[in-house]
C-alpha positions as CSV (number, residue, x, y, z in Angstrom):
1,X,-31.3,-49.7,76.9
2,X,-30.7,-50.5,73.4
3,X,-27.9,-52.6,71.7
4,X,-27.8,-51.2,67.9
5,X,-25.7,-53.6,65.6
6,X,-24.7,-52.0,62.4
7,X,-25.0,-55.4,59.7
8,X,-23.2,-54.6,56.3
9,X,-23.1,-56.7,53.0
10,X,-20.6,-55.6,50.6
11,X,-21.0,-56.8,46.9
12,X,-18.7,-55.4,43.9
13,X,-21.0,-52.4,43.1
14,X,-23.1,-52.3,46.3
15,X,-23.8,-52.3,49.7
16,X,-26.9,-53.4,51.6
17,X,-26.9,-52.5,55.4
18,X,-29.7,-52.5,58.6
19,X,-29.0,-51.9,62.1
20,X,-31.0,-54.4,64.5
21,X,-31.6,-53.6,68.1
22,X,-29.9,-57.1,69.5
23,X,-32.0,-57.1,72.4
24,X,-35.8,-56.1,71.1
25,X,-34.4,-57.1,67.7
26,X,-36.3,-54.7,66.1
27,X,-35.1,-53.0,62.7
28,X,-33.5,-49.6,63.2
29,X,-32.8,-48.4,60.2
30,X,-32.3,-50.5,56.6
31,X,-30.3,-49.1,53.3
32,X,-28.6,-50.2,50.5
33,X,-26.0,-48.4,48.3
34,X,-25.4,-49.2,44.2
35,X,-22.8,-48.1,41.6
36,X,-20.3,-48.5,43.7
37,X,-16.8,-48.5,42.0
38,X,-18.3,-46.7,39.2
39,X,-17.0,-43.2,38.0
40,X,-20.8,-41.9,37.6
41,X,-22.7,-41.2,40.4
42,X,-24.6,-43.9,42.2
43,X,-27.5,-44.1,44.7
44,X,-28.2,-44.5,48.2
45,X,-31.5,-45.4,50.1
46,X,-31.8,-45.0,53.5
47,X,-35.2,-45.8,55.5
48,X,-35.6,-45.4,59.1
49,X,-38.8,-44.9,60.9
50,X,-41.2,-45.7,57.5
51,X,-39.4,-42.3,56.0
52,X,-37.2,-43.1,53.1
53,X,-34.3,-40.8,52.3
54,X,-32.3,-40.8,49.2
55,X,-29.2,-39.1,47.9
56,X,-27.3,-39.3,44.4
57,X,-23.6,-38.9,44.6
58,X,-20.2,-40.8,42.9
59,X,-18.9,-43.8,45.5
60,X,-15.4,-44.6,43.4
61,X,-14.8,-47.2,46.2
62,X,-16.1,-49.1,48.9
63,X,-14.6,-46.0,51.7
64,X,-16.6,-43.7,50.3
65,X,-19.8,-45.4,50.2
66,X,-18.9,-46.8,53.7
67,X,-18.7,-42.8,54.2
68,X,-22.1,-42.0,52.5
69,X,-24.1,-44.4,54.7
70,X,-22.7,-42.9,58.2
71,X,-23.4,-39.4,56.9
72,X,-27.3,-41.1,56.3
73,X,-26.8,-42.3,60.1
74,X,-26.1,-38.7,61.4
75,X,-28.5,-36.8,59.0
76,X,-31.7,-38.9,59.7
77,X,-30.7,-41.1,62.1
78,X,-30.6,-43.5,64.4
79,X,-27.1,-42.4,65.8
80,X,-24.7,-44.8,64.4
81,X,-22.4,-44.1,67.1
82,X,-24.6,-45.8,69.0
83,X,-23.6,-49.0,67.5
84,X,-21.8,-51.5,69.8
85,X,-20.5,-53.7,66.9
86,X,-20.5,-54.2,63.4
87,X,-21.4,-57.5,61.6
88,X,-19.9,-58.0,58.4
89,X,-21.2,-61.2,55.7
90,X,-18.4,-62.8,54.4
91,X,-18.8,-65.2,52.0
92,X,-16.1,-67.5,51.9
93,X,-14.2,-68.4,55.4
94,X,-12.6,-71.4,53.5
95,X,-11.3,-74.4,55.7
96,X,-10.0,-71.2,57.7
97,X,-13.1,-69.8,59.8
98,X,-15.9,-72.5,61.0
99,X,-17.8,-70.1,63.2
100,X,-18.4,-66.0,63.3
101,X,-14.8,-64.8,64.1
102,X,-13.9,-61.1,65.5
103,X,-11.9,-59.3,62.6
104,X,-8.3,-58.3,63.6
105,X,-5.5,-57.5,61.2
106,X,-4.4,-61.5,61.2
107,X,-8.3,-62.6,60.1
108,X,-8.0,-59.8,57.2
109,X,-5.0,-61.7,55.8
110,X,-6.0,-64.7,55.9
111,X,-9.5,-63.6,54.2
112,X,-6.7,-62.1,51.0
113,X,-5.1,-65.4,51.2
114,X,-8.5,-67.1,50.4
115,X,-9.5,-64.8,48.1
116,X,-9.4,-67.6,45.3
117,X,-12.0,-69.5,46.4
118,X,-14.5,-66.4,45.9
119,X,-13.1,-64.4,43.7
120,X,-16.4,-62.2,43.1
121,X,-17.1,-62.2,46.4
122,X,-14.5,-61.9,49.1
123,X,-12.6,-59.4,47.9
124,X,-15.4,-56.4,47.8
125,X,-16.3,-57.9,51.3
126,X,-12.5,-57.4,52.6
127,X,-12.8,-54.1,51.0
128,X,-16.1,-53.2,52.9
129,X,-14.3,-54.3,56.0
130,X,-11.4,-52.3,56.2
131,X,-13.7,-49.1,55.0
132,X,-15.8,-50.0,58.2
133,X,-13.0,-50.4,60.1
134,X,-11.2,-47.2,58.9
135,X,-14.2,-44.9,60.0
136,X,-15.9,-47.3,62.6
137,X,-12.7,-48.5,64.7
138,X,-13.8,-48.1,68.1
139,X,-16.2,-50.8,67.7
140,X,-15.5,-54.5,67.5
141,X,-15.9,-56.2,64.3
142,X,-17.3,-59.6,63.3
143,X,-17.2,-61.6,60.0
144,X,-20.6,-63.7,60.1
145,X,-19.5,-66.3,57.3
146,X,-21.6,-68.3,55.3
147,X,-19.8,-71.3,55.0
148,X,-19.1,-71.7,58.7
149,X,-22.6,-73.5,59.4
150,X,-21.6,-76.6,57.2
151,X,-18.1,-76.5,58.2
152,X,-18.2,-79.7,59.8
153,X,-19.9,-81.7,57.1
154,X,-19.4,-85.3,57.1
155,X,-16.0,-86.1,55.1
156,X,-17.9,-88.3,52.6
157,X,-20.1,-85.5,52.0
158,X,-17.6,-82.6,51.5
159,X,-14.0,-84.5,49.6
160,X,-14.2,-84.4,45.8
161,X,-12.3,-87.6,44.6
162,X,-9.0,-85.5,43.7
163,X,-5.6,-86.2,44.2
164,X,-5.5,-85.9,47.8
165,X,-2.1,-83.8,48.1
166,X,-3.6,-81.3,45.7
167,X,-7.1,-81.3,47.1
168,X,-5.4,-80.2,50.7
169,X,-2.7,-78.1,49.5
170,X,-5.8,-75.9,47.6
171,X,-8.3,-75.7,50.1
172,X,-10.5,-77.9,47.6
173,X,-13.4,-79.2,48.9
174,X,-17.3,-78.6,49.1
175,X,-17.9,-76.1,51.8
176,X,-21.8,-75.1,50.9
177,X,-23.1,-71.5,50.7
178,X,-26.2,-69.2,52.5
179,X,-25.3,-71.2,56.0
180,X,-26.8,-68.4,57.7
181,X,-29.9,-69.3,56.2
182,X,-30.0,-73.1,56.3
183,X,-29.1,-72.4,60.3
184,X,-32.1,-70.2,61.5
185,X,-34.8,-71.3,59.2
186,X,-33.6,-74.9,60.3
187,X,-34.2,-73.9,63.8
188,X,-37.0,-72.0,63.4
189,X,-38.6,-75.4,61.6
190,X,-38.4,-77.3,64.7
191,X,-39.5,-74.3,66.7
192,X,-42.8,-74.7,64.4
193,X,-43.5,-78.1,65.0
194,X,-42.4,-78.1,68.8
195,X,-39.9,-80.2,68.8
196,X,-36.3,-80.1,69.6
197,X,-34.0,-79.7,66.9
198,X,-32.1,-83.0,67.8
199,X,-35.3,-84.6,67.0
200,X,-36.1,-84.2,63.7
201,X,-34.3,-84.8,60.3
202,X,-35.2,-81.8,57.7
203,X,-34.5,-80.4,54.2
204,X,-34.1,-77.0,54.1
205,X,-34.9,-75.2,50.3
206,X,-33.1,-71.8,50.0
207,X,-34.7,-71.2,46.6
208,X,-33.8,-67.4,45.2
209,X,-31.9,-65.6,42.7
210,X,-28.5,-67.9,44.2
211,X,-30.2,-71.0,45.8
212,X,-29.3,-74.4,47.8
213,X,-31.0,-76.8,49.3
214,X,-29.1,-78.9,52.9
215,X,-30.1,-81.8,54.4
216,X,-30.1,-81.4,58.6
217,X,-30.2,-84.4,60.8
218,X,-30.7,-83.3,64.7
219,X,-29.7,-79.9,63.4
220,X,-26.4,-81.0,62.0
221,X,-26.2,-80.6,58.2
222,X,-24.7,-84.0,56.4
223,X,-25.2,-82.5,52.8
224,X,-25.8,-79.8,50.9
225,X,-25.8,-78.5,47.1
226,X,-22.9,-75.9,46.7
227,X,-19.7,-76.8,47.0
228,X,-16.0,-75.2,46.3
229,X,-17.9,-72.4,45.1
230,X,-21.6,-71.3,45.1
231,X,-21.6,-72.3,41.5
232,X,-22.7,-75.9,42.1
233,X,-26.2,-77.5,42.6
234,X,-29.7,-76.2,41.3
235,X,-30.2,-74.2,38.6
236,X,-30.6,-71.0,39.8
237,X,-31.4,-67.5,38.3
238,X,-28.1,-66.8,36.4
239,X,-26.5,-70.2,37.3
240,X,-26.1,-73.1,35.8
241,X,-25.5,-75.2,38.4
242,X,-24.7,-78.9,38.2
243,X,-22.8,-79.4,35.1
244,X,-20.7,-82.0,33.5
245,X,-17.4,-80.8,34.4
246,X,-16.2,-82.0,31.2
247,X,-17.5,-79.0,29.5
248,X,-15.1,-76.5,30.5
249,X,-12.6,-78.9,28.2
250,X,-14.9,-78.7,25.9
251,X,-15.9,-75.2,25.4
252,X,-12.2,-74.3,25.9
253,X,-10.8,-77.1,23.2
254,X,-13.8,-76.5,20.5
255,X,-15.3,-72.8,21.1
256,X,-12.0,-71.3,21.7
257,X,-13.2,-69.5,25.2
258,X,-10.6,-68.5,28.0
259,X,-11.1,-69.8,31.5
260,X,-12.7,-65.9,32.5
261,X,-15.3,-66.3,29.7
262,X,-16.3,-69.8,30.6
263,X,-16.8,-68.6,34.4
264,X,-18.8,-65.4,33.3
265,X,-20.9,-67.5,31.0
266,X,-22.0,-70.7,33.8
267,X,-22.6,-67.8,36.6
268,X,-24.1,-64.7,34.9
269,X,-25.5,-65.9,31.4
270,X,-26.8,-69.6,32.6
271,X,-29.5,-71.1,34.8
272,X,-33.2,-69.6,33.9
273,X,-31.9,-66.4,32.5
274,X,-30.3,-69.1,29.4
275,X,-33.6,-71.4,29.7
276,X,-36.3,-69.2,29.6
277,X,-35.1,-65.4,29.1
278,X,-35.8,-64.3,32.7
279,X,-34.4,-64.2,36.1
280,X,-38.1,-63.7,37.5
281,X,-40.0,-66.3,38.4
282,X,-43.4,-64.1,38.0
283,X,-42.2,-63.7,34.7
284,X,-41.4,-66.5,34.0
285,X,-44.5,-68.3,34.9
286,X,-46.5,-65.0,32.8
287,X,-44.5,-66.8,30.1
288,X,-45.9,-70.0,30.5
289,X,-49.4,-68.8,31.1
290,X,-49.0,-67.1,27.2
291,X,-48.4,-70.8,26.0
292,X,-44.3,-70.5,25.6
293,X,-42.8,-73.5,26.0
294,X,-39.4,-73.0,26.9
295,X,-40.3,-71.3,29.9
296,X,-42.3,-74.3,30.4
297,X,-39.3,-76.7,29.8
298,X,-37.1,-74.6,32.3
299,X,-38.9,-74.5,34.7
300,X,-39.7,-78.0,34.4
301,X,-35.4,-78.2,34.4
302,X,-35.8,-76.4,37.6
303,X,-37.9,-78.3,39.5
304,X,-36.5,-81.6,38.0
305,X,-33.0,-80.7,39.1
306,X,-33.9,-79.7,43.0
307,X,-36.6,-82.6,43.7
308,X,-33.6,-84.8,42.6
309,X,-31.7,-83.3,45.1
310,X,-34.6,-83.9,47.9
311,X,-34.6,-87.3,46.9
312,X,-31.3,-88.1,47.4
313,X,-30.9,-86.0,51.2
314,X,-33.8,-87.9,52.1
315,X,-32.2,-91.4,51.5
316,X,-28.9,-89.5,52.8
317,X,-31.1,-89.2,56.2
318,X,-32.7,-92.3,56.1
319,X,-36.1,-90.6,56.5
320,X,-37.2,-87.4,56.6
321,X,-39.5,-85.3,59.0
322,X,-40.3,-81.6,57.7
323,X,-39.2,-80.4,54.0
324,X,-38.6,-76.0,54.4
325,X,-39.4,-73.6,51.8
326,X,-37.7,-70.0,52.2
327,X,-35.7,-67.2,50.7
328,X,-37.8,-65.2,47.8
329,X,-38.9,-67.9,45.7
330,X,-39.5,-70.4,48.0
331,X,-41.0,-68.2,50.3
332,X,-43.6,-66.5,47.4
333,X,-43.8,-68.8,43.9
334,X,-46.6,-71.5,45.2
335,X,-46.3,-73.0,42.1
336,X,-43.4,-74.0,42.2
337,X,-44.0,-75.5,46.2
338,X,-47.0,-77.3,44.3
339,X,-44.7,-78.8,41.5
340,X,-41.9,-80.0,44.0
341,X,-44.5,-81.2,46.7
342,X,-46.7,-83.2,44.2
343,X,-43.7,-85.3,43.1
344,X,-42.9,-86.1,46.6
345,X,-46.2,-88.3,47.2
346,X,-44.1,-91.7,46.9
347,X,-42.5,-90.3,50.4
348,X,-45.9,-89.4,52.0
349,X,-46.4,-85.5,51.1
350,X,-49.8,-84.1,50.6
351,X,-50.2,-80.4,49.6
352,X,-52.7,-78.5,51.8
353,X,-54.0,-76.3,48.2
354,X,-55.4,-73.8,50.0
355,X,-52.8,-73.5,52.1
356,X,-50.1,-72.9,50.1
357,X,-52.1,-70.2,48.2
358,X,-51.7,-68.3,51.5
359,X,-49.1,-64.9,51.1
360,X,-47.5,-64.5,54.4
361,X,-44.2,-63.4,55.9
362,X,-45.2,-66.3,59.0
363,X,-44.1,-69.2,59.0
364,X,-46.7,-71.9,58.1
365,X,-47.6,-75.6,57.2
366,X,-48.8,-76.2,54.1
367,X,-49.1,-79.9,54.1
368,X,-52.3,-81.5,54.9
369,X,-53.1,-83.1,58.8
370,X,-52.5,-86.4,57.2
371,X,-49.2,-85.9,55.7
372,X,-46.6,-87.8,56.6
373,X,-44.1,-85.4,56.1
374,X,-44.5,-81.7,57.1
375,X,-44.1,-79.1,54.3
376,X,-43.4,-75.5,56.0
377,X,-42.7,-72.1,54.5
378,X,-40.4,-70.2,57.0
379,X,-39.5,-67.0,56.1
380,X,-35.7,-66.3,56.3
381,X,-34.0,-63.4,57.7
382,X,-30.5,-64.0,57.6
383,X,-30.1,-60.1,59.2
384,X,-31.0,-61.3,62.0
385,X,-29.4,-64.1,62.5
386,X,-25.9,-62.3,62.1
387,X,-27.1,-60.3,64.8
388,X,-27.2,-62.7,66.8
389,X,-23.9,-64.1,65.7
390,X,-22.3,-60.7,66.6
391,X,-23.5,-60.7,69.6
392,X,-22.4,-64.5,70.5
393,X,-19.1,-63.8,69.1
394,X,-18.2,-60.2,71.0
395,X,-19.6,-61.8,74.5
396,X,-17.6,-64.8,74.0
């Protein structure tokens, strides 16, 4: 007998979904709705079976495009009232949430009250929620956050030196981002090598359009690069990431530019799309390939900014067993593997070439016999590790 779990991920202006079978953990069904919010009509996909289905229709908020997905489920199936719980990402559980909690009408406040800390991404993520829970309310449902894997980071690793009163009465502090992520590919690493996850110390490389990298010692985390907000770290598509945080005085004082266009500007008009243009690493490295160089230089930025961090996790460690590649770039830009893995020969990795030419979605080595350090690519699939979160946290 099957255990459907319906998985939604509610952004500002869309909604990706899948329901997974929890016990063959097979994909049922996967879709994803845009324009949400919008007064023009938007779209929805919905694939189950290999047969795409699509439908154009306005979605003016988050209940009617919560709506237009179980009208998919009943036109083409599978039968969403088949679903024995829904899992909801949630990006920011604050110092509120350090594991997958069930969603009552007390967890929903306390989500608004920490609303601040994500301000573009919590509150579209309440609003999915309480549209799920309007139409879906026989069913349990289940916040899967990403911050709660690196709730219990080391204090040294997660207090900015602020004023401790003010630090505590804000909720300031790092609390690191794609959790879900860093959690099963870092488990699915020492699956690979055969070896308990107490066992080994790791780095774990979430490189996509948002991207972080974690340092994991017996498959706690001690460190990673995001921190009050998913702003900080590497350089990432849109992001700037690491800056001096003088130069929000500065743009303020000598540019003139409110707070709102100084946050727009370091998270959607920074990071590659800035350096090079482009949000795309295939694109960007066509760019380099025509001769342009500063494509060349930021990408060099790139990869100068996150082997800095995997230098520094791996002294944070005190040595270091397996460096992880996932998420879309790291899973799919070789180059970039080759760039980040060549710098790392001081600390005894060698690149397997051929190997890391290899286009898979399994996971693999790509370090050489001889390397003291195994480099792995292990595909991500964050879906399914909120599945099984759901489950954990509905059994409990």
């Amino acid at each position: 007998m099957s255990k459907p779990i319906l998985l939604l991920n509610c952004g500002s202006s869309s909604i990706k979904y899948q329901m997974i079978d929890a016990d063959t953990e097979d994909v049922m069904a996967v879709g994803l709705v845009q324009k949400v919010g919008d007064t023009t009509p938007g779209t929805i996909d919905h694939e189950v079976g290999g047969e795409e289905f699509h439908d154009e229709l306005p979605f003016p908020s988050h209940t009617e495009a919560i709506a237009a997905v179980v009208t998919m489920f009943n036109k083409y199936g599978p039968a969403i009232t088949d679903a024995v719980a829904v899992g909801h990402r949630t990006v920011h559980g604050g110092d509120e949430f350090n594991s997958t909690t069930v969603i009552d009408d007390k967890v929903i406040a306390k989500l608004v009250e920490l609303s601040g800390l994500a301000p573009l991404h919590n509150p579209p993520g309440i609003a999915g929620i309480k549209a799920a829970m309007e139409i879906l309310p026989e069913v349990p449902h289940v916040a899967v956050f990403d911050t709660a894997f690196f709730a219990d980071l080391p204090a040294e690793a997660y207090t900015y030196a602020l004023p401790r009163d003010l630090a505590k009465d804000n909720h300031i502090r790092r609390y690191g981002f794609h959790g879900t992520s860093h959690d099963y590919v870092s488990q699915k690493a020492a699956e690979y090598l055969g070896k308990d996850i107490s066992e080994i110390k790791q780095i774990v490389c979430h490189l996509g359009n948002g991207a972080s990298v974690s340092a994991i010692d017996g498959g706690r985390p001690i460190e990673t690069s995001m921190g009050l907000t998913p702003l900080q770290g590497l350089v990432m598509g849109t992001r700037s990431g690491d800056v001096d945080p003088g130069l929000h005085a500065f743009l303020g004082r000598e540019l003139g530019m409110e707070l709102s266009e100084i946050d727009t500007l370091l998270n959607k008009k920074s990071g590659m799309l800035a350096l090079t243009g482009k949000t795309d690493m295939r694109d960007i490295k066509a760019l380099i390939e025509e001769g342009d160089e500063d494509a060349k230089l930021g990408l060099d930025v790139y990869v100068h900014r996150l082997v800095g961090y995997i230098g520094s996790y791996i002294a944070f460690l005190g040595g270091i067993d397996a460096i992880t590649f996932t998420a879309g770039v790291g899973e799919n830009a070789d180059h970039i593997r080759k760039m980040v893995v060549d710098r790392l020969g001081y600390f005894g990795a060698t690149l397997d070439e051929e190997a890391n030419k290899v286009r898979s979605k399994e996971p693999r080595r790509i370090s050489t016999e001889d390397s003291k350090l195994a480099v792995l690519v292990i595909p991500t699939n964050e879906e399914l590790a909120m599945v099984r979160e759901t489950v954990k946290a509905t059994q409990a």
